[in-house]
N, C-alpha and C positions, 0 to 999 in steps of 0.2 A: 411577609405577605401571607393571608392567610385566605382563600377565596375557600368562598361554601362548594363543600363537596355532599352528594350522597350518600357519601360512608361517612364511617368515624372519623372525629377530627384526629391527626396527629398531630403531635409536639413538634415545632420546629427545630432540630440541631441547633444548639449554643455554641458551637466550636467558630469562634468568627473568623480564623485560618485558613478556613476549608472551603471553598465556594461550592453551592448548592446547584444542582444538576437543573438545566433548560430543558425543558419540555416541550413538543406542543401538540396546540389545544384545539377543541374544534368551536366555535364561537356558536352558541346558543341561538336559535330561531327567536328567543324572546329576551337578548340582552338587550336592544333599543328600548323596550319596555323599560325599564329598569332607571333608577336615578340617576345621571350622571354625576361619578364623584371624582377623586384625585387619584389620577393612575398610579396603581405599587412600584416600587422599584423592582429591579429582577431579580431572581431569586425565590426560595421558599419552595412549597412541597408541589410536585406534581399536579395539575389542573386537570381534570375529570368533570365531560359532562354526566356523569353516569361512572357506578361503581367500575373497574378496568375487566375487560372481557378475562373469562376463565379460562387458562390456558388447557387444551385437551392434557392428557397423561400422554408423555411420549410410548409409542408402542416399540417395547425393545424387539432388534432383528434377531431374527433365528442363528443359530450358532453357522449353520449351511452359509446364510446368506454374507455371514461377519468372515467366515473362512475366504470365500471368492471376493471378498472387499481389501483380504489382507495384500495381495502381488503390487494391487494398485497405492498403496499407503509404505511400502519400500524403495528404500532408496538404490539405484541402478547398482550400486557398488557393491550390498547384499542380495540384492537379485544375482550376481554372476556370481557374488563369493557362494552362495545356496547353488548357484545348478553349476559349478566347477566341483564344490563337493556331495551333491547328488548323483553327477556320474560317476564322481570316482566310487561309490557307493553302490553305484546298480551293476558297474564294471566288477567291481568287486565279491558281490554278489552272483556274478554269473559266473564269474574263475573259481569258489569257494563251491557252484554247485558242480561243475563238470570236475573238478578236485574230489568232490565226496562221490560222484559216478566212478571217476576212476578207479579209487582207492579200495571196493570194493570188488571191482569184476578184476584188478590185477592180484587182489588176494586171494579172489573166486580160482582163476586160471593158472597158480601158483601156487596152490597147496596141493601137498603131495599125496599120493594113496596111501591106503593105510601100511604101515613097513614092516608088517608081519603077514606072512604066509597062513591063508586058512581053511588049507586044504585037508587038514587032520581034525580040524575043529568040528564040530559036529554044528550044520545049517542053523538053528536058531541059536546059536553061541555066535556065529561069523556073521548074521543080520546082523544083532544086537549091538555087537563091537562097529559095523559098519555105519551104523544109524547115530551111534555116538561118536564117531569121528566127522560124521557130516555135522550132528548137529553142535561139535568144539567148532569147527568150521566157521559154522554160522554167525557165532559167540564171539567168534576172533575177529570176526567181518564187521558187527556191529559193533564191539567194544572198540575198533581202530576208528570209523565212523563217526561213532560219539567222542573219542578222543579230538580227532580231527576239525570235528566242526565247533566244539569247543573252544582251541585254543584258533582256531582258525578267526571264529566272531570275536575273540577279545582281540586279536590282532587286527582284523578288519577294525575294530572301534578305535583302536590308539591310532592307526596311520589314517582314517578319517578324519581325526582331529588335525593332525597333520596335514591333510589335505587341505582343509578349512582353512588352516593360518596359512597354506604356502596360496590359496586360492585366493584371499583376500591380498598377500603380497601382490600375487602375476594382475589380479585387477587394479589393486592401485598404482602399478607400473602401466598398464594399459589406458587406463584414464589419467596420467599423466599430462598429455596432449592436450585433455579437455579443461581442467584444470588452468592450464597454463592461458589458454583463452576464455574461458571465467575468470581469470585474476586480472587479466588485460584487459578486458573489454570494463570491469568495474572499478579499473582505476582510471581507464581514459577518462577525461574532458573533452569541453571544446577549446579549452588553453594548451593540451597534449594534443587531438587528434592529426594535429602537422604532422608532428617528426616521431609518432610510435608507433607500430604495429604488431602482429602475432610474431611473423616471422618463422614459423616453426619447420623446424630442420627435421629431414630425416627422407625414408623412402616414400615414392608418390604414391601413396596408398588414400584412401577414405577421408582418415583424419588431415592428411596435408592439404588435400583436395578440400574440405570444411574452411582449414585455417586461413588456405587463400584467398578462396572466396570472400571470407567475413574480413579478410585484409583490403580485399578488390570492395567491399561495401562502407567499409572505413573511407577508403579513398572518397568514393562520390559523397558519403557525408560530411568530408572534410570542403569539398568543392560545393555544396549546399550552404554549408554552415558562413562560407568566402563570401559568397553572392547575396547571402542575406544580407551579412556585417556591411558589406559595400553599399546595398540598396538603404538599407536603414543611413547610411553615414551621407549618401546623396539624398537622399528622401529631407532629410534635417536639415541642408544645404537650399537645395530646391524649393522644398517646399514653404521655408521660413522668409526667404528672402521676396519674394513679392508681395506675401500678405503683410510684413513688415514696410513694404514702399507703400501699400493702400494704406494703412494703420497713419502712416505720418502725412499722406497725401488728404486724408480726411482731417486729421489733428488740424494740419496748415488752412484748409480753408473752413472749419469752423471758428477759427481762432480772427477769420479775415470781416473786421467789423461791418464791413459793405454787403456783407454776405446777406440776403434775404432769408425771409422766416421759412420757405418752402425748401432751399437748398440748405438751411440748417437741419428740419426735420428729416431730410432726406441723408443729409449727411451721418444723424446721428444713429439712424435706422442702416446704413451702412456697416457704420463704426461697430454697433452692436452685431451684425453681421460677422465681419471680418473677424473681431474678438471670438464669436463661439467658433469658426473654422480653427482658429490660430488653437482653443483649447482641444479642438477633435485632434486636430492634428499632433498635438504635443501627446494626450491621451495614445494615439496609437504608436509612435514612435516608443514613448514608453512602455506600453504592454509588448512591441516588437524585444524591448532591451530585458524585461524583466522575464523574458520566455525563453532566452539562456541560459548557460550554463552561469553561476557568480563566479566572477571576475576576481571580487574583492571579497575577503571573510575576516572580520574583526570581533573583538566583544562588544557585545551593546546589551545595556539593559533598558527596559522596554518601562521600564518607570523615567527614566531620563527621556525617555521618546514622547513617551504620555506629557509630560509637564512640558513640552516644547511644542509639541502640535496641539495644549488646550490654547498655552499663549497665542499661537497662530491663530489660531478660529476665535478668540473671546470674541473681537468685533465684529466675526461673522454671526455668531451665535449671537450676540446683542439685537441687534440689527434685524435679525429672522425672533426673536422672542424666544428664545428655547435657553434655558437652565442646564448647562452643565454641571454634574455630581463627578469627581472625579476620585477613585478612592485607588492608588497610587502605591502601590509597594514594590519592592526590589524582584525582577528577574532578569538573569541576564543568559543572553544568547550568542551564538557564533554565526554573523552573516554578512551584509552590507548596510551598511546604515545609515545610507540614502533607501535603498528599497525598503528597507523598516517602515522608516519615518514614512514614504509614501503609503505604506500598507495604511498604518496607523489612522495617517489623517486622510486617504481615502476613505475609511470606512468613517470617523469623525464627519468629513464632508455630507457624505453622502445621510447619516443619520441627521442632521441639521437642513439636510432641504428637502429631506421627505421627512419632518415632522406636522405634527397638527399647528394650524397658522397662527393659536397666540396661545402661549402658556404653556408650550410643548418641554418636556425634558429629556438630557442626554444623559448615558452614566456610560462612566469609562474605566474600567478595574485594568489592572495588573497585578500577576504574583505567580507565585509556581503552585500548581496541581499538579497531585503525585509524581514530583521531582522532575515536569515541565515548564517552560515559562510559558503563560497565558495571558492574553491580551483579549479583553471581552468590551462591547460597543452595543447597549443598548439605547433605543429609543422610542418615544412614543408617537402616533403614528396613524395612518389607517390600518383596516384591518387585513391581514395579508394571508390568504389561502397557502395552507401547507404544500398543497401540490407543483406552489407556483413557482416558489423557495427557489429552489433549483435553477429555475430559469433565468435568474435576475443576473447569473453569474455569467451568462452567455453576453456577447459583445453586443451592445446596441438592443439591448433588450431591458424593458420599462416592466413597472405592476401593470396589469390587465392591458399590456401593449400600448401604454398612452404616450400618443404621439401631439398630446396639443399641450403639455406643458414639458415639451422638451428644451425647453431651452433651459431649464435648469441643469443639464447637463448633455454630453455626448453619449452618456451610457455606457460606459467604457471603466465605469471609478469600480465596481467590483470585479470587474473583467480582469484588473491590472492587481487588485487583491489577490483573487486566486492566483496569477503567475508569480507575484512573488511568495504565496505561501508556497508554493509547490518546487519554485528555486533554493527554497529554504531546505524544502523537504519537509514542512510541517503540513498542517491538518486547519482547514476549515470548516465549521459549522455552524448553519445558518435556523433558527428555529422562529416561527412567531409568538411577539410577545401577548402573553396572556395581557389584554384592554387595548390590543392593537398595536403597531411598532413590528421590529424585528432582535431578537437578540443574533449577534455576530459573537463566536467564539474561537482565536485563531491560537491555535498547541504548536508551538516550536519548537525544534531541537536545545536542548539542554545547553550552555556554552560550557 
């Protein structure tokens, strides 16, 4: 695809391995204008209505300001290991000055007078002697001093170090506790949250008081997680069973020859009825199931998902006029594969009935991007406002909120996408396609 830009044109990448980055676009005040022709497939360079704004020059922060950003960019376990060996360094520091205070006024107060007698000595002979025995005094005071704080700073430097490794010890003895409920809480489930908790032994301090608490919140999330499971398992019960007796109580009397033309049409406008409840309701039962924890985690590659859900849809796709492209390569994943497969042909679905009404095309890729499996669903379309993107993923939420051709669905088919991308732990994203459509791009865990 190569759409006129403002700038130079670029060469397209030849590498056909690699799939080319989705963008989107903001659709021209004067494309109606314009000839109608054959919408591109997806893919190709970036769409620009106008050269791409100038990014300003980042203004670098002052060293001040990088200093006061450093305490917050530390991890808790270097923040205590630095102020355990901080104090022992200012403690240090203070022993090493009242040490150099001493060591002076106890050689002041302890040095002896001069030890000769100089009373035969003639006055400027017993100054001069007296003057140089203060000022060896002084020499002795300073050079013990300098001695002193010498060896004293190389010793404060080595047991610093010291400090540091033994400070980094006593913290990760201390953050042990935290630790241990970081490890538990990221390996629970909702298949563990029964029968595991913190548990953490020891005195009723801070930390015990934390670990129980988040034990006591386990609890009611475990008694949450009960009452869903049961409402979803009654809900499936309940609510399938009487639109199942309408479903056949209509079948029996359209099928009843005496039937008149008025309780035909009424019956069939029923039938139609009860069919769209029966799919809302399947719709939310499954977003309820796909917004757990996975149950099941197997291999599946998403090329054997593709070729199973085109088959599914051909005679949908026939039927509606839309052209499936399917371009099909090997990746494979670790997940469920029922929730796959509904990801897959949800979004398949979904690109097939909100296509353009005759001549519409779909394209279906799989393969791994930078050593992910990708599964991508374009189609062509109306045109769809970027801002709105977003919103299509919320439940029961249409393009520009239309509610008079709901019957093509509940509104529920990418609601039920995002929860199983998100059960996966993978990544969705939605762009419009440049001539209208949407491209759908969904990044999986590696299997």
């Amino acid at each position: 695809m190569a759409p006129m830009t403002n700038g130079p044109e670029r060469p397209a990448p030849q590498d056909p391995g690699r799939w080319r980055s989705e963008q989107p676009t903001v659709e021209s005040p004067h494309a109606g204008r314009r000839p109608r022709s054959a919408p591109p497939a997806p893919g190709g360079l970036p769409v620009w209505d106008g050269p791409p704004p100038v990014a300003p020059r980042p203004v670098r922060p002052e060293l001040l300001s990088q200093l006061r950003q450093l305490p917050g960019r530390m991890s808790i376990r270097a923040r205590l290991t630095l102020t355990y060996g901080a104090l022992f360094f200012a403690a240090g520091a203070l022993l090493l000055f009242v040490i150099y205070s001493f060591v002076g006024k106890a050689i002041y107060d302890s040095w002896p007078d001069f030890p000769f007698r100089l009373d035969d000595v003639p006055p400027e002979i017993a100054l001069s002697l007296q003057e140089r025995w203060a000022s060896f005094r002084a020499d002795t005071i300073a050079t013990a001093r300098a001695h002193l704080l010498t060896r004293s700073l190389m010793a404060l430097g080595g047991v610093g170090i010291l400090a540091l490794i033994f400070g980094y010890v006593v913290t990760d003895r201390a953050l042990r506790p935290v630790q241990k409920m970081t490890s538990t809480a990221r390996r629970l489930s909702e298949t563990s949250l029964a029968h595991e908790r913190i548990d953490l032994k020891g005195p009723d301090d801070e930390l015990k008081e934390l670990a129980d608490t988040f034990d006591e919140m386990l609890t009611r999330l475990n008694r949450a997680f009960d009452a869903q499971r049961r409402f979803v398992d009654n809900a499936s019960h309940e609510l399938r069973t009487p639109l199942a007796i309408n479903r056949t109580v209509l079948e029996v009397a359209l099928a009843d020859p005496h039937a008149s033309e008025d309780l035909r049409v009424l019956g069939r406008t029923l039938l139609g009825t009860n069919a769209r409840n029966e799919h809302l309701i399947e719709g939310l039962l499954l977003l309820a199931r796909s917004e757990r924890e996975l149950a099941v985690r197997k291999p599946v590659d998403l090329r054997d998902v593709g070729r199973t859900v085109v088959e599914q849809h051909a005679a949908f796709a026939e039927e509606s006029s839309v052209t499936i492209q399917a371009d099909l390569r090997s990746a494979p994943t670790l997940g469920d594969p029922v929730l796959v497969e509904r990801l897959v042909a949800n979004l398949v679905e979904n690109a097939i009935k909100y296509n353009i009404p005759a001549g519409g095309q779909l394209w279906l890729r799989t393969g791994m991007v930078d050593g992910a499996p990708v599964v991508q669903v374009a189609n062509t379309g109306q045109h769809v406002p970027a801002y709105e993107v977003d919103d299509l993923f919320e439940p029961f939420r249409r393009l520009n909120s239309d509610r008079i051709e709901s019957a093509r669905g509940a509104g529920l088919g990418l609601s039920i996408v995002r929860a199983v991308v998100r059960a996966h732990r993978g990544t969705i994203k939605a762009v419009p396609r440049d001539g209208g459509g949407l491209v759908m791009t969904v990044r999986l865990p590696a299997g």
